[in-house]
C-alpha positions in Angstrom: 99.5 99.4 94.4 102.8 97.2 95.5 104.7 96.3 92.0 101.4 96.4 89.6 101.5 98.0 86.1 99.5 100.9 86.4 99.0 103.5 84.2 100.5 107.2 85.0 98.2 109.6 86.5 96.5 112.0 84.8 98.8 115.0 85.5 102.3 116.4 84.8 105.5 114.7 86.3 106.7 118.1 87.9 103.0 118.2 90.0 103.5 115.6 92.7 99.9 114.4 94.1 98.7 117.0 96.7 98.0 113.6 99.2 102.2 113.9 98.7 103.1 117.0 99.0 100.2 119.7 99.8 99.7 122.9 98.4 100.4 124.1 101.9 104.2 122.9 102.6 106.4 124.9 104.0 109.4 124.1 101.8 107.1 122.9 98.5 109.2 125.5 96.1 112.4 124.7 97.2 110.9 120.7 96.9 109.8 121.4 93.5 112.3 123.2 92.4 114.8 120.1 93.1 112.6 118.1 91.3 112.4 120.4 88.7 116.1 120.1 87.9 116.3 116.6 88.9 113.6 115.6 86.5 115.8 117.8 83.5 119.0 116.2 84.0 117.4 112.4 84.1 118.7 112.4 88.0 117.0 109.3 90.0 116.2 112.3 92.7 117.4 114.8 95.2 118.2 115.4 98.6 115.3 117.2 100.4 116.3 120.2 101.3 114.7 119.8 104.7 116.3 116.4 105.6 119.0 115.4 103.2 117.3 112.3 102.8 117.9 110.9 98.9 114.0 111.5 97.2 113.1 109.9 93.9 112.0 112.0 90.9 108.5 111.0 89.6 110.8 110.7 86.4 112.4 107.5 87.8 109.6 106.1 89.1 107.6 106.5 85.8 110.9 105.0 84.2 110.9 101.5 86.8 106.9 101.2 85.6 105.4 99.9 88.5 104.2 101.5 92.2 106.1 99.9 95.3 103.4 101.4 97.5 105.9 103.0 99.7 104.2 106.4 99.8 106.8 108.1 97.3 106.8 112.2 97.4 106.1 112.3 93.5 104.9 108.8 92.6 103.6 109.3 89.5 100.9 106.8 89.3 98.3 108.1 93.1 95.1 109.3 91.6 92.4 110.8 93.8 90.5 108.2 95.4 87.4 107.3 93.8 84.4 109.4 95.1 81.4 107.1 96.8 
């Protein structure tokens, strides 16, 4: 996926790819509710809660257009692999 156009996946910005962040998480509210209010004000991100560490909103990464391929919490453009 490193720097292709791509189109978005097929699922809201504030729902980060359960490959991402599972269902499961320990801290997945407090994670999504940083997005949440990231993704309102037109932030870049948020610290994790956890960590500290700067993350970026799927809203920034929707914005630059392209996937780096770095794994991103809330890249908005992972889709479920293709079944086979």
């Amino acid at each position: 996926m490193t720097g292709e156009r791509r189109p978005l996946a097929d699922r809201p910005l504030t729902e980060p790819h359960p490959s991402r962040l599972s269902p499961g998480h320990p801290d997945r509210a407090r994670i999504l509710a940083r997005h949440a209010a990231a993704l309102a004000a037109g932030e870049a991100g948020y610290p994790d809660p956890a960590t500290g560490l700067f993350v970026l909103s799927a809203g920034f990464l929707a914005r630059r257009g392209t996937c780096c391929g770095r794994g991103c919490r809330h890249c908005p453009y992972v889709t479920d692999p293709p079944s086979g």
